[in-house]
Every structure is written in C-alpha cells, then in structure tokens.
VOGU-3710 file (C-alpha; in Angstrom, 3 decimals, decimal comma):
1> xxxxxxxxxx> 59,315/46,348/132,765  59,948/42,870/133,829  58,032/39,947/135,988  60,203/40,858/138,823  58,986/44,636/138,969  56,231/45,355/140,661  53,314/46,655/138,915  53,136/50,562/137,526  50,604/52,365/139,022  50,921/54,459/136,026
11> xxxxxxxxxx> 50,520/53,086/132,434  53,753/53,024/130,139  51,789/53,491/126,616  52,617/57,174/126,464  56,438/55,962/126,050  58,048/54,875/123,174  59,854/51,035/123,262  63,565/52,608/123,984  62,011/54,870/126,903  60,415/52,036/128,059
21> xxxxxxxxxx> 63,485/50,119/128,768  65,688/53,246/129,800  64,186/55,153/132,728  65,284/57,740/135,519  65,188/57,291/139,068  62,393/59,452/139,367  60,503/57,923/136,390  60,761/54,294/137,993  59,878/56,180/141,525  56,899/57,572/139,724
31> xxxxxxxxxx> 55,885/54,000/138,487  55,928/52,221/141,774  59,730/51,497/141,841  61,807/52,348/144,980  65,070/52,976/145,322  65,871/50,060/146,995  64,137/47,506/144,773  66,103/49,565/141,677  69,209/48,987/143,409  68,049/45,220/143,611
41> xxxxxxxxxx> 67,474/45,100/140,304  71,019/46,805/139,341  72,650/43,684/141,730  75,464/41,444/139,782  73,934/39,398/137,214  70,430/41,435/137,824  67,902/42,151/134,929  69,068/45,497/135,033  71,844/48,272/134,899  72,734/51,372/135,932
51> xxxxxxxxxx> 73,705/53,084/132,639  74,380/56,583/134,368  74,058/58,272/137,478  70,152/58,190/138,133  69,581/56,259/134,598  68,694/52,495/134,044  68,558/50,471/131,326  65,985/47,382/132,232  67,898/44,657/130,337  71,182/42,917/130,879
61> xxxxxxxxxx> 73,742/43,019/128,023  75,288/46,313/126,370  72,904/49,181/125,580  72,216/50,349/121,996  73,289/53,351/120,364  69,226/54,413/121,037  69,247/53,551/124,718  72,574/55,036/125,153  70,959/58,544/123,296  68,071/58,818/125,485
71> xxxxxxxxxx> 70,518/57,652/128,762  72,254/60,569/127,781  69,539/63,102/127,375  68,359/62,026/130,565  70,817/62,356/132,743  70,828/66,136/131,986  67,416/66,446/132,300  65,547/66,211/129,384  61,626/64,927/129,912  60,465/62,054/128,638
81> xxxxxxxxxx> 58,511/61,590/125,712  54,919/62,594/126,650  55,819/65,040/129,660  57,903/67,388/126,758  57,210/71,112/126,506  55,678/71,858/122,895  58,530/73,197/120,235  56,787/76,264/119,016  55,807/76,702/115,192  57,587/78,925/113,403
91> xxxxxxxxxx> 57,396/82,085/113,752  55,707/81,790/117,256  58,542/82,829/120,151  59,659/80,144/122,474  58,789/80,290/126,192  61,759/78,702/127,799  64,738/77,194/126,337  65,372/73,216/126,287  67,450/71,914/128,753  69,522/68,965/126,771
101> xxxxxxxxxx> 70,263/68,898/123,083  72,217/66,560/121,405  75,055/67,663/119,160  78,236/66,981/118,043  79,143/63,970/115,821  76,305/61,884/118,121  73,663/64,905/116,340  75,409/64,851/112,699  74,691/61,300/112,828  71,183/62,072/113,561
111> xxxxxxxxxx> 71,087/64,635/110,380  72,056/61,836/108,266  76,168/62,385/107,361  77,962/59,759/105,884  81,216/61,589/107,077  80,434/61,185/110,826  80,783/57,718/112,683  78,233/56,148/113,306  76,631/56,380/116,818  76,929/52,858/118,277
121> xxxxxxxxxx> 81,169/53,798/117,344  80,952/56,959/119,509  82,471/56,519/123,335  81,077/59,923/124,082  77,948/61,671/123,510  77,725/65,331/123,436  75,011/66,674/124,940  74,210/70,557/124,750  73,179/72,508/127,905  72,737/75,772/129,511
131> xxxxxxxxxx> 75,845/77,365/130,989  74,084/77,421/134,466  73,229/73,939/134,607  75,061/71,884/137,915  75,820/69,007/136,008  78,974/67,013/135,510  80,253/65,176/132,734  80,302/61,185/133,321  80,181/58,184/131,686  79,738/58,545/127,724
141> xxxxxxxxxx> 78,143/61,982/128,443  80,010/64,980/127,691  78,528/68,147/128,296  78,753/71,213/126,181  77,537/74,072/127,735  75,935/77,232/126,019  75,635/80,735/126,741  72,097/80,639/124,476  70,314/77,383/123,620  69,777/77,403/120,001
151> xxxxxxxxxx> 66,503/75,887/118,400  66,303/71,898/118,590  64,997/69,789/115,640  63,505/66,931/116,447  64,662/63,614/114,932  63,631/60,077/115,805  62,394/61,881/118,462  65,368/63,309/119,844  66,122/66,642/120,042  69,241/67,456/118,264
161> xxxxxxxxxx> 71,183/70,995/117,693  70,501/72,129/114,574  74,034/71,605/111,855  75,777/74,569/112,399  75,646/74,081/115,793  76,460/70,608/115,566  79,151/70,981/113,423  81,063/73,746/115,662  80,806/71,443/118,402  82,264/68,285/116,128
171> xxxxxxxxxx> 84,830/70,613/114,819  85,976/71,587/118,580  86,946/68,443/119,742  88,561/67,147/116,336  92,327/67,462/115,066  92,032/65,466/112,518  91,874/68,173/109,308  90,827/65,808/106,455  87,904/64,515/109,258  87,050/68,476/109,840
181> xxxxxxxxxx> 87,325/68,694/105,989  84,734/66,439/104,964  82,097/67,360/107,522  82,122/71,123/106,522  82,036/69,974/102,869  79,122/67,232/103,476  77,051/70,140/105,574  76,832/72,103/102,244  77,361/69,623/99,621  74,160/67,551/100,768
191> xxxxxxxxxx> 72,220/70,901/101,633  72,065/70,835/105,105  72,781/74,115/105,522  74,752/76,996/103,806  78,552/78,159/104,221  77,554/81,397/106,213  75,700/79,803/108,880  78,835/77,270/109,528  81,409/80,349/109,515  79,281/82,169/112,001
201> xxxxxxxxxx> 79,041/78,932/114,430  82,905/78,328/113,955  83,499/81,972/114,486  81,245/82,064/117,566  82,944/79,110/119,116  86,392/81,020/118,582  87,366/77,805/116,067  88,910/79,917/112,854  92,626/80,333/115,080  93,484/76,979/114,494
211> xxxxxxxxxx> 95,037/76,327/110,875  93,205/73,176/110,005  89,912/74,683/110,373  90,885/78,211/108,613  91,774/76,059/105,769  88,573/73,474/105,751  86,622/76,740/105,692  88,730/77,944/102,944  87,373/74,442/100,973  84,124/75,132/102,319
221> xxxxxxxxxx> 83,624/78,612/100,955  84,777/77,220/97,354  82,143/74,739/97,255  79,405/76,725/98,594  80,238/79,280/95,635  80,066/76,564/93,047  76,688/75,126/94,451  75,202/78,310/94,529  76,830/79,006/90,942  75,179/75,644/89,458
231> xxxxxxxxxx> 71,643/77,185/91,118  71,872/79,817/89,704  72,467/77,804/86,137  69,801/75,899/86,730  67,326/78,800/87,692  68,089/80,767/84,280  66,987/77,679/82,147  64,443/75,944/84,599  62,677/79,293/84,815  62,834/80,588/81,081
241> xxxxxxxxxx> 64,640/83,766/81,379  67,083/84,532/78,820  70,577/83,279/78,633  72,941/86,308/80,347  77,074/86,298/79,971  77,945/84,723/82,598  81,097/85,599/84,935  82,089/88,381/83,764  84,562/91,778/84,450  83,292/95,183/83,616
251> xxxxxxxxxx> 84,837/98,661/82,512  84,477/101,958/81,277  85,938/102,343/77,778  89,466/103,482/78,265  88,216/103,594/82,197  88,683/102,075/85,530  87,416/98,517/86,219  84,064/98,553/87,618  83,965/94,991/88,642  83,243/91,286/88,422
261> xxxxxxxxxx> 79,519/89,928/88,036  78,021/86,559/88,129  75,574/87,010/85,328  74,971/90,091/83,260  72,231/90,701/80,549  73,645/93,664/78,195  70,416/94,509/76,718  68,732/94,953/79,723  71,567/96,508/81,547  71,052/93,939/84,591
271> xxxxxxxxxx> 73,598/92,174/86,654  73,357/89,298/89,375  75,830/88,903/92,020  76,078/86,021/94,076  76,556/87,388/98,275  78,559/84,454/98,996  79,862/86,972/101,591  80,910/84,843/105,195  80,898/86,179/108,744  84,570/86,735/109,511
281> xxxxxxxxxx> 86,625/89,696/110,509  86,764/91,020/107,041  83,075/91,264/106,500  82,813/94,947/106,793  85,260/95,660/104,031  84,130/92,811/102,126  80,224/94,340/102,412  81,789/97,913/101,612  83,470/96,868/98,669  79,963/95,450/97,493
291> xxxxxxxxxx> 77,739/98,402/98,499  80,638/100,379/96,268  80,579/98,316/93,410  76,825/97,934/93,292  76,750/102,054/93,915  78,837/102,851/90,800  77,163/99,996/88,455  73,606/101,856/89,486  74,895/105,316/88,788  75,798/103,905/85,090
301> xxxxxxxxxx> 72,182/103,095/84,760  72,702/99,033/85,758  70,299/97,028/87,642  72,373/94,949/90,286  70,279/92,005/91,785  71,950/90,508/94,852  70,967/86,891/95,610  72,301/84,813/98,504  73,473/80,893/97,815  70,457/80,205/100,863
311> xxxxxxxxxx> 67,993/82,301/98,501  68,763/80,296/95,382  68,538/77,020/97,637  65,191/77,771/99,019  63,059/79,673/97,249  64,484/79,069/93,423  61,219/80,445/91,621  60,890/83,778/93,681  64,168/84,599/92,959  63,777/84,255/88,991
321> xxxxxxxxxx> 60,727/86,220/89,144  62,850/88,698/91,000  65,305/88,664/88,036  62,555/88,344/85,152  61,084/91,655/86,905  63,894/93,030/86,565  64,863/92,387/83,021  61,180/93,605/82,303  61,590/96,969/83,585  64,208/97,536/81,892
331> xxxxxxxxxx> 61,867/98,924/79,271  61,160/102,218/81,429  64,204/103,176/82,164  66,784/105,588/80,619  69,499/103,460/78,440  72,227/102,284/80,574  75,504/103,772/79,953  78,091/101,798/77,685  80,644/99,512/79,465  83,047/96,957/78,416
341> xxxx> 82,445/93,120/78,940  85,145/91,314/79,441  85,319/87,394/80,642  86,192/87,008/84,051
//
C-alpha cells in the first residue's frame, strides 16, 4: 500500500501489481484497513480514491484502463485473484456460474480487435451478470444482466465473455452500422469465432429487427462462406486428395435440377457441401431443403459429405480423411447414376 497505511496483517504476494493498488472495502478491511482510515485516505488531495462504490484505487491521478477493469469487476463482485473459484477443464461441468464477466467492446478489446476502441477510450465498461444480482449501474460500470452466464475465458487475467457473447452485447448498444459492420466481419475474418455462433447470440439478444444489423449479418454470412470456401481449397491440395469440380449445379439428363454442390468428384460419385446454414427463423426450411437435396443425390447412388465452416477451421486433417474415405469407398459400391454437371 503506502507508508501511511498501516501494516497488512495479511501478505499481498498472492495479488497481482493492478490488484494491489485497486482493492474493495472488504479486501482493505481484511488487511488491517478500517473504514475510517480508508475514508482518510480518500480525503482531498489524499494518496487515494474512491474509484467506485466500495472500490479504491491507492494512488492519486487518473486510473488506467487495467485498474479501471478490475474496479469494474469488483464492484459486482468478482474475487480477487487468488480467492477465484477454479474454471473447470473442458469437458468437466461447472459448479456454479461466475458472478462478473466482462464483455462488450471493453471484452473485444481483450480478444484482440483492431475494430473496437481501445479500452483506456471507453467511458463505460460492460460488465456481465446474473439477472438476480441487486446491483446498480454507476460510474463507468454498466451492467448487462443474463438469464444464463455463459463460459468466461480468461485473459490477462480477466475473465471476459467469450466473442459471440461479446459481440451481441457491443452490437446492442451501437447505431453506428459501418462500426457494427466491421466487428461482425473482424469476429470471423481473424477466426475468432464462426458466423453461426454470432447469428445465434444476435438472435438470442432479439438484435436481427433492427436494419443495420440484418444487413451486417447479411456481410457477415458472405464472408464466412468465402473463408470456409478458401478452407476447403486449401484442404484438397494441403491434404493430397484429388482435384474435384468445384461449385457446381447438377441434373438429370433432360430432368429436374438436383442441386448446387461445393465440390464434386464424378468418378467417385462424391459431393461436399459446405452447412454454412445460420440460426434464424428460416432454419427449418433451409435444413429441409438440405436433408431433400442430400436425400435425392443418395438415392442416385452419390456420396454427400456435409462439412461445417467451424469443422474445416478446426480440425482441417480429420475432415480430409473424412473425404479421402469417402472417395475410397467408392470402389464397393454400385456405379452412381449419370447426372449432368453444370458450373454453378
């Protein structure tokens, strides 16, 4: 602390520098501090400040963006580094949900987007919490509440809502559509996350009424299908497998149009679609009008391989050994009717 505090009675190493100089009231109560010497402290021209309701920062002189953060995450309740409950692996189920989350623009800052300003510009940090939670917003805090905590990552060690989250949140509070425009694009462009996730978040959040985001979606679902497109490029030539037609429109001779594929290998009689399908009121029809298509291409005698953009972005190799096993079997089955292929 400082030469005017008295003595901790507890040491401070299990805190990092920044939650060494920003503190509770309970924290400096813990430490030896009463309420009345903090309130000393906060005096005029005093070493200290109150930052928040309940939250000091023990230095004169404007907080930084990192002292502000952990202010924030404070206030609404969040423990101190040391005195956290453990994040459970994955795959293991969590015990009880966290209490404060940062998201917003303050947590796509934390995930590394150019597109979002940077914290020390923000005048308000969002900070996630349970619907139930008594707390009031204040200060630069401004509390989102949640019906269900999602999953925090921890960065810098803060816990921050994971991107789609964070970018629902952004997106609520933002009219600006080129603004909303580049953060969806960044989210997918950089691989942060994929187009499906954000449409479920901004559908969740009731976000896809207003025009500007129905049409930064729009963007957003074009360049999530060219990503995935260019993975799937680059998994036919990194992996081996042998060059397909790619986007192309098949028929029956003198017959009905059977449909559109993203690659298709006519020796084989294999196809690979792309499910860059997104959560949104027209999913059912959309998914019908799959299972229909991939129903009648089977029936011919063609092998339909359905591969999600997240697939191709994390696990590249299993999915061309998916493919390759495919093409392979080809061998011992009965020939494959004969359609027309047509460029799409």
């Amino acid at each position: 602390m400082n030469h005017n505090t008295p003595l901790s009675p507890r040491p401070l190493s299990h805190l990092t520098d920044v939650q060494q100089r920003v503190l509770s009231a309970n924290q400096l109560r813990a430490h030896g501090v009463s309420a009345a010497r903090t309130a000393a402290q906060c005096l005029p021209g005093g070493p200290w400040q109150q930052l928040l309701p309940g939250v000091y920062v023990l230095h004169p002189g404007p907080a930084t963006s990192e002292e502000r953060l952990h202010a924030a995450l404070l206030y609404a309740g969040w423990p101190a580094a040391g005195r956290a409950k453990a994040i459970p692996a994955q795959g293991q189920a969590r015990t009880e949900a966290p209490q404060a989350i940062v998201t917003g623009l303050a947590a796509l800052a934390l995930h590394g987007f150019s597109s979002a300003p940077p914290l020390l510009s923000l005048d308000r940090i969002d900070i996630l919490v349970p619907r139930t939670r008594r707390l009031r917003s204040t200060g630069c805090v401004q509390l989102v509440r949640a019906h269900a905590m999602p999953y925090e990552e921890m960065i810098t060690g803060v816990p921050v809502a994971p991107v789609p989250r964070a970018l629902a949140d952004a997106v609520a509070v933002l009219g600006d559509a080129q603004a909303v425009r580049r953060l969806l694009t960044e989210a997918v462009r950089r691989g942060h996350t994929e187009p499906a996730a954000i449409v479920r978040e901004l559908t969740q959040a009731r976000l896809l009424t207003r025009a500007h985001v129905v049409d930064a979606v729009d963007a957003l679902l074009a360049e999530g299908r060219s990503i995935a497109e260019e993975r799937l490029y680059t998994m036919v030539r990194g992996f081996g497998l042998p060059d397909p037609l790619w986007n192309v429109d098949l028929r029956l001779p003198g017959g009905p149009h059977l449909g559109g594929l993203d690659a298709y290998w006519p020796e084989q009689a294999v196809a690979v679609e792309l499910d860059t399908r997104a959560p949104r009121q027209d999913d059912d029809a959309m998914w019908s009008e799959y299972t229909r298509k991939r129903e009648a291409l089977e029936r011919l005698g063609i092998t339909v391989v359905h591969i999600t953009p997240k697939k191709l972005r994390d696990s590249l190799e299993q999915q061309a050994a998916v493919v390759r096993t495919a093409l392979m079997a080809s061998t011992d089955r009965e020939p494959a009717a004969y359609v027309v292929v047509l460029p799409r």
